[in-house]
N, CA, C and O atoms as CSV, one atom per row, in Angstrom:
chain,resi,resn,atom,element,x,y,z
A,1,UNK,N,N,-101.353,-131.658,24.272
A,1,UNK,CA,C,-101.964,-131.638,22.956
A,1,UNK,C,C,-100.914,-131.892,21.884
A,1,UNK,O,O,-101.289,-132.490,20.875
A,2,UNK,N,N,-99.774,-131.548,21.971
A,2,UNK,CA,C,-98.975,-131.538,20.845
A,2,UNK,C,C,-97.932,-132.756,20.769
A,2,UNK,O,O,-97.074,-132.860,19.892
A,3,UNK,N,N,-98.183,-133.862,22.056
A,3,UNK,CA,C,-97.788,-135.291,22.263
A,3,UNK,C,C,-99.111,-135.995,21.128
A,3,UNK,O,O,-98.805,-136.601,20.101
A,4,UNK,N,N,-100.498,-135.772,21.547
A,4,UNK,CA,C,-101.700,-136.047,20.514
A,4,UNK,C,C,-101.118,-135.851,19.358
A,4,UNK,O,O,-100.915,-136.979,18.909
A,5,UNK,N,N,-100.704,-135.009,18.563
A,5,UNK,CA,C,-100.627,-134.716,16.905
A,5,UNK,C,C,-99.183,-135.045,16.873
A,5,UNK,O,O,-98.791,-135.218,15.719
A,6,UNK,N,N,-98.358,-135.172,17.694
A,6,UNK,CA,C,-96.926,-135.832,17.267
A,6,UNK,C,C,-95.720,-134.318,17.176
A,6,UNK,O,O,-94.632,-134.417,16.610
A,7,UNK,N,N,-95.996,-133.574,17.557
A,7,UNK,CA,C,-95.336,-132.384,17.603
A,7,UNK,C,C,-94.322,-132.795,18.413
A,7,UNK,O,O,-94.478,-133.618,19.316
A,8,UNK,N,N,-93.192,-132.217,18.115
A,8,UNK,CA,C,-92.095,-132.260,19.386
A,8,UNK,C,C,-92.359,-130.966,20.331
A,8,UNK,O,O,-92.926,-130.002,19.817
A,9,UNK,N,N,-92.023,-130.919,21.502
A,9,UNK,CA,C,-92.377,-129.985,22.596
A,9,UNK,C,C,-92.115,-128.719,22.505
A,9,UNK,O,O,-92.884,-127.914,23.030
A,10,UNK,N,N,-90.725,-128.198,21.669
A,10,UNK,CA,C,-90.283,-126.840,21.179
A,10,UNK,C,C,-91.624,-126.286,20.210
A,10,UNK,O,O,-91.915,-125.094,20.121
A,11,UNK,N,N,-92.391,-127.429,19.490
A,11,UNK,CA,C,-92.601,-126.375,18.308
A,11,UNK,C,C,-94.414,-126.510,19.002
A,11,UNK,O,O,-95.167,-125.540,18.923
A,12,UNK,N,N,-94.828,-127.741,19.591
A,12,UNK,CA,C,-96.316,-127.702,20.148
A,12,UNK,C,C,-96.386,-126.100,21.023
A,12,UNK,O,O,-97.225,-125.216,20.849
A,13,UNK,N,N,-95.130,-126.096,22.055
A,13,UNK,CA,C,-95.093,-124.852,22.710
A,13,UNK,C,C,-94.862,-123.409,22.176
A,13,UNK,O,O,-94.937,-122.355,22.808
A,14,UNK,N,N,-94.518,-123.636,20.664
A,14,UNK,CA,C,-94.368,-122.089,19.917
A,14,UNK,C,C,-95.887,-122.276,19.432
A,14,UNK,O,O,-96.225,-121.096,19.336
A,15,UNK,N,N,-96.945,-122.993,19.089
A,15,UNK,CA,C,-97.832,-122.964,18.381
A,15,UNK,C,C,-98.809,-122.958,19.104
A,15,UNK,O,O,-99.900,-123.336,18.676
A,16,UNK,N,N,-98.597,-122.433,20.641
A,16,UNK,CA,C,-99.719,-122.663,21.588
A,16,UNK,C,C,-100.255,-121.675,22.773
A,16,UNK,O,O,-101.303,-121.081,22.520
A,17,UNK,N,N,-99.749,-121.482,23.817
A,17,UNK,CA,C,-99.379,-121.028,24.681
A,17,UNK,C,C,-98.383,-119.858,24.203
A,17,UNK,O,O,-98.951,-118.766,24.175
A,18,UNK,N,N,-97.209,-119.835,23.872
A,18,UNK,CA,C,-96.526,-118.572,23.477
A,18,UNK,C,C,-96.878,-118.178,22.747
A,18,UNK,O,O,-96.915,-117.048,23.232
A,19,UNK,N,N,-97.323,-118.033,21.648
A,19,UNK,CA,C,-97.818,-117.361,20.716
A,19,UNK,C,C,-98.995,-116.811,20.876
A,19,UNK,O,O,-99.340,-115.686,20.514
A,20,UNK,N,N,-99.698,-117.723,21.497
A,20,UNK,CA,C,-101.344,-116.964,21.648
A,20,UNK,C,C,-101.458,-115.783,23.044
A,20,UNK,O,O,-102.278,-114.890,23.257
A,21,UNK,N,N,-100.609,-116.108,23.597
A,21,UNK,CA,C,-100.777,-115.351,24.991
A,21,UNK,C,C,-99.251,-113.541,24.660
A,21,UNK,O,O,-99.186,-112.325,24.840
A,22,UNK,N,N,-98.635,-114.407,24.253
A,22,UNK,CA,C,-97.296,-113.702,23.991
A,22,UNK,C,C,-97.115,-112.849,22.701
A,22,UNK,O,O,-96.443,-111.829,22.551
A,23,UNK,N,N,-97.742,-113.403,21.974
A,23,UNK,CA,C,-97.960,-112.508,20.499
A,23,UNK,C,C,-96.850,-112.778,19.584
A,23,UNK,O,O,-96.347,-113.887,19.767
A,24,UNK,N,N,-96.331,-112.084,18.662
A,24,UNK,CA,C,-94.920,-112.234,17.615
A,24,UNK,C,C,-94.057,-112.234,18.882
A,24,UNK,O,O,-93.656,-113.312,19.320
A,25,UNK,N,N,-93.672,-110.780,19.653
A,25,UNK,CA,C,-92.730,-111.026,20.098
A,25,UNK,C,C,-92.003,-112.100,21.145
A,25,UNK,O,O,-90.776,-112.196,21.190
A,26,UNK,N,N,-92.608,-112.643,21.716
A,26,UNK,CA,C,-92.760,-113.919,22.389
A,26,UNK,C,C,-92.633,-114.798,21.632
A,26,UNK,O,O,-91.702,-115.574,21.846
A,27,UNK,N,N,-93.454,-115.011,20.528
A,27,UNK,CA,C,-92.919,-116.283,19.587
A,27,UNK,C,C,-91.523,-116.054,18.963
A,27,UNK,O,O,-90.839,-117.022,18.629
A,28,UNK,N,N,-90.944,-114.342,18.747
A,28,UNK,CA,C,-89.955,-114.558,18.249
A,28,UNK,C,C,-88.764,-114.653,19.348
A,28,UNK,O,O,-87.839,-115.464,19.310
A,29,UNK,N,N,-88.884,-114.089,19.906
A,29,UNK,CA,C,-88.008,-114.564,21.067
A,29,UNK,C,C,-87.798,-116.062,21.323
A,29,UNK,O,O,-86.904,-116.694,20.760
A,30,UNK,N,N,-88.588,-116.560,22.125
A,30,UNK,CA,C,-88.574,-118.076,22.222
A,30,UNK,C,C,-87.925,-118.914,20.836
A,30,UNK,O,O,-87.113,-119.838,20.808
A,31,UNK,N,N,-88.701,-118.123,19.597
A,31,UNK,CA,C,-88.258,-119.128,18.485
A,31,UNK,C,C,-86.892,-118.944,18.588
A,31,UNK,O,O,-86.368,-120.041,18.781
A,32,UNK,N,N,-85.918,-117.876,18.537
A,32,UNK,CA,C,-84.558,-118.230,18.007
A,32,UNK,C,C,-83.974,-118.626,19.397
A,32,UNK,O,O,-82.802,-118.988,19.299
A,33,UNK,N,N,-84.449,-118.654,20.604
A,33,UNK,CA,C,-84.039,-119.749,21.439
A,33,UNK,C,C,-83.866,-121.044,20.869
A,33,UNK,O,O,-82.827,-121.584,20.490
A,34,UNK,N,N,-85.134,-121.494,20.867
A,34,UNK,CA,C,-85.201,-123.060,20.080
A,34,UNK,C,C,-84.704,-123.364,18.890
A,34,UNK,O,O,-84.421,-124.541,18.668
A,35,UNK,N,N,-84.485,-122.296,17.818
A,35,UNK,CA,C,-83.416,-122.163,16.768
A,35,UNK,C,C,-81.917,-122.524,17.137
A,35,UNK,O,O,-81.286,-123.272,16.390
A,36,UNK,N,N,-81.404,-122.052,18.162
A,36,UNK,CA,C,-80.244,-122.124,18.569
A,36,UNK,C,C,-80.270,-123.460,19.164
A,36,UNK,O,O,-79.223,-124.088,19.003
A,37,UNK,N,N,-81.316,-124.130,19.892
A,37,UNK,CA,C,-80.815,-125.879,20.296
A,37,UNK,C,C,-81.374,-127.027,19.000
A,37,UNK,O,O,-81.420,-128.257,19.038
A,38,UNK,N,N,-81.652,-126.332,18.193
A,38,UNK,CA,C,-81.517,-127.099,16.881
A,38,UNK,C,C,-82.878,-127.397,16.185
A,38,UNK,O,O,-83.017,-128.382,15.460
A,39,UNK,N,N,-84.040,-126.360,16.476
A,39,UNK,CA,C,-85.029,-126.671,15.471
A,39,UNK,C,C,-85.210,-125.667,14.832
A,39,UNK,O,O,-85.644,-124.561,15.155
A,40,UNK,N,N,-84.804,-126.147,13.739
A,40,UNK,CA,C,-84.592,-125.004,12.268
A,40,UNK,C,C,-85.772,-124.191,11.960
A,40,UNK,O,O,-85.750,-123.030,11.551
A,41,UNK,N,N,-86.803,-124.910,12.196
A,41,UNK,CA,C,-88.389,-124.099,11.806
A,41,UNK,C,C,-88.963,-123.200,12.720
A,41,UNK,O,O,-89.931,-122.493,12.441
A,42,UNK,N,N,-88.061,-123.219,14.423
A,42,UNK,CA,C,-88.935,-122.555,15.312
A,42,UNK,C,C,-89.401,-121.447,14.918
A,42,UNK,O,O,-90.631,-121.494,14.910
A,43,UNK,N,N,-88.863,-120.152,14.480
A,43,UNK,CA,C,-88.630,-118.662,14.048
A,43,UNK,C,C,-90.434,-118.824,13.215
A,43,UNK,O,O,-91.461,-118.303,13.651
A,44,UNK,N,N,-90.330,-119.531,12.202
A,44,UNK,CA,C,-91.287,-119.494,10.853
A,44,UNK,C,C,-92.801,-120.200,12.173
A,44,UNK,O,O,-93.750,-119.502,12.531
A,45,UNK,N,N,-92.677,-120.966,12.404
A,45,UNK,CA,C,-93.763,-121.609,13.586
A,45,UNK,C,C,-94.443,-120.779,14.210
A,45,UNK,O,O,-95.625,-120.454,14.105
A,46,UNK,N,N,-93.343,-120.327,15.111
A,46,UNK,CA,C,-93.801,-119.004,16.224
A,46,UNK,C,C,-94.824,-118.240,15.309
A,46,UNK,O,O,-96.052,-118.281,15.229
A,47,UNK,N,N,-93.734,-117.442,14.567
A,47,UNK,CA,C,-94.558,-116.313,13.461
A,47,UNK,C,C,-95.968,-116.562,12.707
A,47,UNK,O,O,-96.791,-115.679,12.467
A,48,UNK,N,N,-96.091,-117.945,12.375
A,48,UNK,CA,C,-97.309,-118.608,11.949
A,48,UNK,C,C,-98.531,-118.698,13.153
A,48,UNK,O,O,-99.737,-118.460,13.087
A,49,UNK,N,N,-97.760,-119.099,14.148
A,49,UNK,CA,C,-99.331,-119.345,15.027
A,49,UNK,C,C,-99.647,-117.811,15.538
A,49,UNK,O,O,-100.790,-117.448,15.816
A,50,UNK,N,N,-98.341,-116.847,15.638
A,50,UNK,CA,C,-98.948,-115.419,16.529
A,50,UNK,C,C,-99.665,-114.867,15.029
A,50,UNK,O,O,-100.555,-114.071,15.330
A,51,UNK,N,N,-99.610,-114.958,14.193
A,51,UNK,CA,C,-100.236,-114.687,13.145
A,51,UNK,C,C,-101.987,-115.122,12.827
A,51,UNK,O,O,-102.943,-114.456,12.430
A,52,UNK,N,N,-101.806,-116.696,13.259
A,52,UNK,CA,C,-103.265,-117.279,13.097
A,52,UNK,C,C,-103.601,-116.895,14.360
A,52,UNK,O,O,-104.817,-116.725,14.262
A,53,UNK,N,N,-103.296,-116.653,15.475
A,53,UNK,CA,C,-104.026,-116.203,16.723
A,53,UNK,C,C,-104.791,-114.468,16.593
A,53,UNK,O,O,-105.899,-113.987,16.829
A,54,UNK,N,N,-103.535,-113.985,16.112
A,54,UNK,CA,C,-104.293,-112.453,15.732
A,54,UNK,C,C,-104.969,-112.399,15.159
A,54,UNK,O,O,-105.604,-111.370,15.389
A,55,UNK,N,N,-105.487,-113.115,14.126
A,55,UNK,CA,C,-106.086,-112.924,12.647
A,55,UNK,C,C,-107.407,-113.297,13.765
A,55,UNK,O,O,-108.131,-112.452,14.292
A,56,UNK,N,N,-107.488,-114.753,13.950
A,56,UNK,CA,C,-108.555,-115.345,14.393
A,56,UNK,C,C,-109.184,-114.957,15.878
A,56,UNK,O,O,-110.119,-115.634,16.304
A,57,UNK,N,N,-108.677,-113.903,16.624
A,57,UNK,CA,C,-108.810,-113.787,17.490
A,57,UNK,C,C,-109.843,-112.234,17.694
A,57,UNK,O,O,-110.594,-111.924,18.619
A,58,UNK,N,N,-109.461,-111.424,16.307
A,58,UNK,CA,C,-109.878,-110.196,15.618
A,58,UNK,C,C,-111.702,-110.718,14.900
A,58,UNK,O,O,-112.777,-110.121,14.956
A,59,UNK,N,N,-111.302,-112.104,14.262
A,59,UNK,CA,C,-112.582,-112.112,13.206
A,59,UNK,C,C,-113.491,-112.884,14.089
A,59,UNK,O,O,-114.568,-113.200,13.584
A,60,UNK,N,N,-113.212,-113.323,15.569
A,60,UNK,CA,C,-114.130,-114.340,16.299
A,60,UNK,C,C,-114.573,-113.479,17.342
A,60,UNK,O,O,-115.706,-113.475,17.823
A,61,UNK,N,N,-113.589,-112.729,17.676
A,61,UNK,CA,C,-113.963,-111.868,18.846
A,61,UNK,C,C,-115.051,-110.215,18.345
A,61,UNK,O,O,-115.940,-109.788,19.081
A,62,UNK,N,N,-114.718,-109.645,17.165
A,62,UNK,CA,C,-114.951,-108.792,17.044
A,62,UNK,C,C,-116.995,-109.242,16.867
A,62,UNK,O,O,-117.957,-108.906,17.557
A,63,UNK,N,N,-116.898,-109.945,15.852
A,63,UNK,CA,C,-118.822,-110.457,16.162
A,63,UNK,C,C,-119.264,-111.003,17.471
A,63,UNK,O,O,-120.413,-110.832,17.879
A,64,UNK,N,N,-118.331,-111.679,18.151
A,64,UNK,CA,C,-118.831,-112.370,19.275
A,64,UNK,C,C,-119.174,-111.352,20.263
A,64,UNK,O,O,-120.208,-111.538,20.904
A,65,UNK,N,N,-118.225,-109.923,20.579
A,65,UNK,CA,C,-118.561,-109.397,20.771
A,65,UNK,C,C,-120.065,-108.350,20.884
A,65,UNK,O,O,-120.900,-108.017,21.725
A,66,UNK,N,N,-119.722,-108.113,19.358
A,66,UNK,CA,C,-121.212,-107.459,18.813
A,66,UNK,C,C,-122.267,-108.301,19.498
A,66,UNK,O,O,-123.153,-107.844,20.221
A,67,UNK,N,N,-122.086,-109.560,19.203
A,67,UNK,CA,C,-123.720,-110.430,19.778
A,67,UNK,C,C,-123.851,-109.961,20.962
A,67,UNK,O,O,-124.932,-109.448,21.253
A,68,UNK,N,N,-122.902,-110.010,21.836
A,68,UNK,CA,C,-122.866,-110.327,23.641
A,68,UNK,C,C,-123.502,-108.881,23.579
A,68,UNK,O,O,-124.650,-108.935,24.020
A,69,UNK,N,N,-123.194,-107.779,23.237
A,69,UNK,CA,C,-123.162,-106.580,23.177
A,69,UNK,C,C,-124.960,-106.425,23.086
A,69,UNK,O,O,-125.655,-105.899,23.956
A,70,UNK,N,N,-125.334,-106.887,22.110
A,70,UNK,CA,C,-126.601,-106.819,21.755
A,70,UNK,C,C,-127.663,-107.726,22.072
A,70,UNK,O,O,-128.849,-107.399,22.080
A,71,UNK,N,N,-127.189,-108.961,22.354
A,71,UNK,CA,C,-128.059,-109.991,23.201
A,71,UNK,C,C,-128.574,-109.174,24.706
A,71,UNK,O,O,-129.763,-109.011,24.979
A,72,UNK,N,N,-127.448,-108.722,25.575
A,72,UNK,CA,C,-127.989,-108.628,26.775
A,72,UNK,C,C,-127.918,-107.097,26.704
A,72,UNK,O,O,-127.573,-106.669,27.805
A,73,UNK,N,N,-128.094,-106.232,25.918
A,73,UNK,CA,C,-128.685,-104.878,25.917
A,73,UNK,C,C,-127.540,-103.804,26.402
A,73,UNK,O,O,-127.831,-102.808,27.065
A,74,UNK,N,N,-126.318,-104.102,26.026
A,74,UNK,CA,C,-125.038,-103.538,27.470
A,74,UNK,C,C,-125.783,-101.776,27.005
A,74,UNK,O,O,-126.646,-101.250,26.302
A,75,UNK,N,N,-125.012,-101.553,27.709
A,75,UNK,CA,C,-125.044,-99.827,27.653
A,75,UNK,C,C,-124.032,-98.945,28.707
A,75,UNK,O,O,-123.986,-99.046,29.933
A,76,UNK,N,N,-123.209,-98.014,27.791
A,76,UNK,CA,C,-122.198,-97.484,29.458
A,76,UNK,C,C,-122.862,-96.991,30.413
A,76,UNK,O,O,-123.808,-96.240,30.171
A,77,UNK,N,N,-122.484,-97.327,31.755
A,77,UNK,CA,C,-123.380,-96.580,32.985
A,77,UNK,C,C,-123.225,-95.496,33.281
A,77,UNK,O,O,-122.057,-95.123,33.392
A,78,UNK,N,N,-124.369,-94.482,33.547
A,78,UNK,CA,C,-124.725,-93.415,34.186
A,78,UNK,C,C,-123.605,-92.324,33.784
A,78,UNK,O,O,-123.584,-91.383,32.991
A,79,UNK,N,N,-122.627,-92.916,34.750
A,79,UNK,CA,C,-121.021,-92.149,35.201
A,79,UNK,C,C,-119.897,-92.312,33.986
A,79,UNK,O,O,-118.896,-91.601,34.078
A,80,UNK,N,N,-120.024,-93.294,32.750
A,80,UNK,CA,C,-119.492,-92.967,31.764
A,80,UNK,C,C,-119.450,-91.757,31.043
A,80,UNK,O,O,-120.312,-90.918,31.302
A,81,UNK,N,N,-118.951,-91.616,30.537
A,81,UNK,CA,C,-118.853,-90.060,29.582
A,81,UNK,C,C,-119.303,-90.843,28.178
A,81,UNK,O,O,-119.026,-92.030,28.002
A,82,UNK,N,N,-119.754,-90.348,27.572
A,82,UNK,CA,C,-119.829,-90.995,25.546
A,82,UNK,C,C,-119.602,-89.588,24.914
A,82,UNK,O,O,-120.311,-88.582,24.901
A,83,UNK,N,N,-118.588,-89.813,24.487
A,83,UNK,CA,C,-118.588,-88.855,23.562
A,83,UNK,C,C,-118.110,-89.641,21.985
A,83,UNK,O,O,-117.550,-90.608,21.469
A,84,UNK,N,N,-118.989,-88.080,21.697
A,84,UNK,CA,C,-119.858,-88.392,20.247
A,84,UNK,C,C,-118.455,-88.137,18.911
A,84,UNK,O,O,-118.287,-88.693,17.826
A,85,UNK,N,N,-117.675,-87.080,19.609
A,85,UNK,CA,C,-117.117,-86.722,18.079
A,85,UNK,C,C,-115.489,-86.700,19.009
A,85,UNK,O,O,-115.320,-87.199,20.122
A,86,UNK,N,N,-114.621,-86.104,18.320
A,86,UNK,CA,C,-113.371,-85.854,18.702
A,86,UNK,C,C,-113.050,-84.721,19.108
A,86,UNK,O,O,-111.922,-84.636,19.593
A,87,UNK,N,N,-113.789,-83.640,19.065
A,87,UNK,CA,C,-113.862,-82.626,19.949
A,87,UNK,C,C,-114.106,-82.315,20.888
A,87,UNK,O,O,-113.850,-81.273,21.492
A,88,UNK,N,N,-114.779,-83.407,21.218
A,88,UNK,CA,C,-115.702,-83.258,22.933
A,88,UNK,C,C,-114.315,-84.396,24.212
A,88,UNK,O,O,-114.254,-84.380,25.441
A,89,UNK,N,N,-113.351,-85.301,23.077
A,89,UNK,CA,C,-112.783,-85.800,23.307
A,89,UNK,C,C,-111.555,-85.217,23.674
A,89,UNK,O,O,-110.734,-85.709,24.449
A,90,UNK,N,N,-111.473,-84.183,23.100
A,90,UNK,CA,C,-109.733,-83.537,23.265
A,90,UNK,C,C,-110.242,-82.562,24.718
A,90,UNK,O,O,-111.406,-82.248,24.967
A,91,UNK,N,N,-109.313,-82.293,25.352
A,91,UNK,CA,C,-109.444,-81.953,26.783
A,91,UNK,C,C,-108.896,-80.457,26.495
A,91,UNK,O,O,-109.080,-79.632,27.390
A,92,UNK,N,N,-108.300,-80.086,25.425
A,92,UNK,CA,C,-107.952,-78.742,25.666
A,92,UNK,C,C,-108.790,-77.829,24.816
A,92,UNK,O,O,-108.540,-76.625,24.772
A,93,UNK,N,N,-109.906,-78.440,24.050
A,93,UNK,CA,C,-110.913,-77.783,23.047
A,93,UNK,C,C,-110.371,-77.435,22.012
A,93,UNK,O,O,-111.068,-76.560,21.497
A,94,UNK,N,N,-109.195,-77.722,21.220
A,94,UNK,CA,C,-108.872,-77.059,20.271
A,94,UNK,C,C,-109.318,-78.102,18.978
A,94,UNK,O,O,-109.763,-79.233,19.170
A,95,UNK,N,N,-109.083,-77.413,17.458
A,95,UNK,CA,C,-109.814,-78.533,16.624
A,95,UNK,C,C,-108.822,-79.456,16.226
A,95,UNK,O,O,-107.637,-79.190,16.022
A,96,UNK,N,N,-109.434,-80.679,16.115
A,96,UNK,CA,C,-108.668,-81.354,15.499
A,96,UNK,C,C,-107.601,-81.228,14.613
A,96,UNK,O,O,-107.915,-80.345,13.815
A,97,UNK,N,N,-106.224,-81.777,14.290
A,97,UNK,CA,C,-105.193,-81.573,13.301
A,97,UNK,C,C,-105.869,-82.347,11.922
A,97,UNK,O,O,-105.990,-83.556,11.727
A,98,UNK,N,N,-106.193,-81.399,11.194
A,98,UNK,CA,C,-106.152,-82.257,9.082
A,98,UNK,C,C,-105.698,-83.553,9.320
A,98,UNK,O,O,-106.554,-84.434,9.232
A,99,UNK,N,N,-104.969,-83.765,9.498
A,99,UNK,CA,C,-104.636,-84.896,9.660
A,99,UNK,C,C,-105.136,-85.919,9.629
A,99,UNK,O,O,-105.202,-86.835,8.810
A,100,UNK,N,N,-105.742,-85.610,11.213
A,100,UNK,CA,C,-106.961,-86.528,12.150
A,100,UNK,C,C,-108.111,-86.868,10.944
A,100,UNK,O,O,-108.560,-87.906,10.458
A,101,UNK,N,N,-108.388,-85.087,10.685
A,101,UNK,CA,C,-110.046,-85.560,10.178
A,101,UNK,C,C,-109.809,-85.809,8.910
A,101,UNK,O,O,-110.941,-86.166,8.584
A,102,UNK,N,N,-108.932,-85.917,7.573
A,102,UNK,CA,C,-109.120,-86.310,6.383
A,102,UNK,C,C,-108.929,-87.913,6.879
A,102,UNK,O,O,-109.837,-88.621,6.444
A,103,UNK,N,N,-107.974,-88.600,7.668
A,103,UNK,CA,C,-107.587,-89.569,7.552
A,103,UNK,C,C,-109.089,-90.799,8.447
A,103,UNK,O,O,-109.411,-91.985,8.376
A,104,UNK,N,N,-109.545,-89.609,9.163
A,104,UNK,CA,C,-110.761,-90.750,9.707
A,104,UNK,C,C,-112.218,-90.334,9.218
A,104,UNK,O,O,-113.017,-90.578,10.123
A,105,UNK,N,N,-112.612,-89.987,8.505
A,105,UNK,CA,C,-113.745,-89.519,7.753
A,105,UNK,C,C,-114.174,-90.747,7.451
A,105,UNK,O,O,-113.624,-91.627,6.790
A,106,UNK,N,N,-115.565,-90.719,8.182
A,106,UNK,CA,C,-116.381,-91.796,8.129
A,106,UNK,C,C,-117.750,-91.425,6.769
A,106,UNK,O,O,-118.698,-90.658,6.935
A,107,UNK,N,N,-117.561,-91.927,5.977
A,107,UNK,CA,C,-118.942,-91.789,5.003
A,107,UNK,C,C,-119.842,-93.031,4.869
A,107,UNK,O,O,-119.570,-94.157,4.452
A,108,UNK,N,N,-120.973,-92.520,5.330
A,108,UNK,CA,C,-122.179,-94.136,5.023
A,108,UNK,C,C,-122.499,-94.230,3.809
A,108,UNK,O,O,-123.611,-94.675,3.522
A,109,UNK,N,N,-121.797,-93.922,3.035
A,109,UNK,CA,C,-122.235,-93.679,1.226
A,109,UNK,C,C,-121.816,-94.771,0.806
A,109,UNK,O,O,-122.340,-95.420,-0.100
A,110,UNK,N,N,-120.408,-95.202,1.695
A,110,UNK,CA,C,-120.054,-96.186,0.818
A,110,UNK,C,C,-119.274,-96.989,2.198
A,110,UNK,O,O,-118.679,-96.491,3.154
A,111,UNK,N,N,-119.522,-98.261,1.893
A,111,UNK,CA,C,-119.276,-99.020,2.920
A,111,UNK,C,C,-118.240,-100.309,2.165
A,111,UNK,O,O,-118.503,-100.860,1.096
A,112,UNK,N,N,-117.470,-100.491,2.721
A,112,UNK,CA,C,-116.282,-102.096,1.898
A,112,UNK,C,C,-117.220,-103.724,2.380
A,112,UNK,O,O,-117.372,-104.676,1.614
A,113,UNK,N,N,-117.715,-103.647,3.777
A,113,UNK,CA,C,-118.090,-104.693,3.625
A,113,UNK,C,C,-119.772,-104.984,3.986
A,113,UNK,O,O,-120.236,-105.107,5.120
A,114,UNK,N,N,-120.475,-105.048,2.785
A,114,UNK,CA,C,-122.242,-104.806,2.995
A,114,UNK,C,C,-122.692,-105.874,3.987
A,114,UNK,O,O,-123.654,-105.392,4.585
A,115,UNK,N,N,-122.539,-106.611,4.256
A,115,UNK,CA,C,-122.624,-108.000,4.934
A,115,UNK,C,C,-122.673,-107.492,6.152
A,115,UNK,O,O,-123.788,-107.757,6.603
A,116,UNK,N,N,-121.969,-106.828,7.012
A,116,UNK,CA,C,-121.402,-106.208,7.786
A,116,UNK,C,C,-122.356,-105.532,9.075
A,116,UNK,O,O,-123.058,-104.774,8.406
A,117,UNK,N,N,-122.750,-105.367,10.324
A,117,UNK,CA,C,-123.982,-104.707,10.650
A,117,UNK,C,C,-123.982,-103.327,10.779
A,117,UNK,O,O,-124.918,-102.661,11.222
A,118,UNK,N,N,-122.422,-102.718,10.200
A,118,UNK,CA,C,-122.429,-101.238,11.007
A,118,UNK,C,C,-123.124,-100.529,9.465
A,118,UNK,O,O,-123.688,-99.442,9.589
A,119,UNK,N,N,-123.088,-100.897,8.652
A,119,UNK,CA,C,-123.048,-100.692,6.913
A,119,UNK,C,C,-124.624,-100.416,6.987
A,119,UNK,O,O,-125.378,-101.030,7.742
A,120,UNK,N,N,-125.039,-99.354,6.053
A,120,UNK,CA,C,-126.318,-99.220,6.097
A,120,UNK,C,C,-126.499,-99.806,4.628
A,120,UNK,O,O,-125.690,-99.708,3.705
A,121,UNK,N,N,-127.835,-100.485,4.611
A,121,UNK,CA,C,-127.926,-101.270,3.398
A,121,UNK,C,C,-128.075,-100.617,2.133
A,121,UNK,O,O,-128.951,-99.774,1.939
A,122,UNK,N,N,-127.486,-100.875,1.515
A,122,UNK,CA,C,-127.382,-100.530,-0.055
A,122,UNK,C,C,-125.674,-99.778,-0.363
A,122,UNK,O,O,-125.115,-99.493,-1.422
A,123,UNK,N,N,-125.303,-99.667,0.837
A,123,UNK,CA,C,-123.949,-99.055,0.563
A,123,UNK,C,C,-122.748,-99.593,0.029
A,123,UNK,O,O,-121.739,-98.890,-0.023
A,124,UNK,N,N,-122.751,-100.412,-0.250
A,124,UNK,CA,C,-121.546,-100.954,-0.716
A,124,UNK,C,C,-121.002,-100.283,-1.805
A,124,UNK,O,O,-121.626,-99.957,-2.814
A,125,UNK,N,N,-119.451,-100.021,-1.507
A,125,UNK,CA,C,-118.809,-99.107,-2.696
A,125,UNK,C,C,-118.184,-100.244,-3.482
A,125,UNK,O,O,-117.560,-100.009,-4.517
C-alpha cells in the first residue's frame, strides 16, 4: 500500500502495521530506529498514526459494538456473575474508598453527549 501512495517503506511501515497493532510504544521505538538511518520524520509519523488508530479505533468500535450487541440480543450466560454496583464487586465486602465513589458518580440528570444511546433524553447538561 505505501509503494501505491509513494511512501518510502520506513514511514508506510510506521503508519501501518506498527502503529496500529503496536500502539505509541512500538511506533516510538521503531521510529527512532528509523530516525537513526536517516528519516527525520519517523518519531512525529509513528506518533501520528498510533494516535489516529486509537482515536479511530475507540469512535468505530465503541458503536459498532453497541449495534452487534443489540442486533443479535447478546446477553452474559447463565454462569456469568453481573454485578450491579461496586460492592457486590469487591471480594472482601468492605465499602468503597471516597475516592472511588465521588470520582465515579454516575448522574442521569445530566448527560455531555445527548445524541448518545446511554443518555436519557432531555439530559443534556
Amino acid at each position: 500500500m505505501g509503494t501505491a501512495v509513494g511512501l518510502e517503506a520506513p514511514y508506510a511501515l510506521l503508519s501501518s502495521a506498527i502503529s496500529m497493532i503496536g500502539g505509541h510504544g512500538a511506533a516510538g521505538s521503531y521510529g527512532s530506529t528509523f530516525e537513526s538511518l536517516g528519516y527525520s520524520a519517523a518519531m512525529g509519523v509513528g506518533a501520528a498514526a498510533a494516535t489516529f488508530g486509537l482515536i479511530s479505533g475507540v469512535l468505530v468500535g465503541g458503536p459498532l459494538g453497541r449495534r452487534l450487541i443489540v442486533k443479535y440480543d447478546l446477553k452474559p450466560e447463565e454462569h456469568q456473575a453481573n454485578y450491579d454496583d461496586i460492592k457486590s464487586v469487591n471480594a472482601a465486602g468492605k465499602e468503597p474508598s471516597p475516592l472511588w465513589t465521588s470520582s465515579r458518580t454516575w448522574s442521569s440528570s445530566s448527560c455531555a453527549w445527548p445524541w448518545a444511546p446511554w443518555c436519557p433524553a432531555g439530559s443534556a447538561s
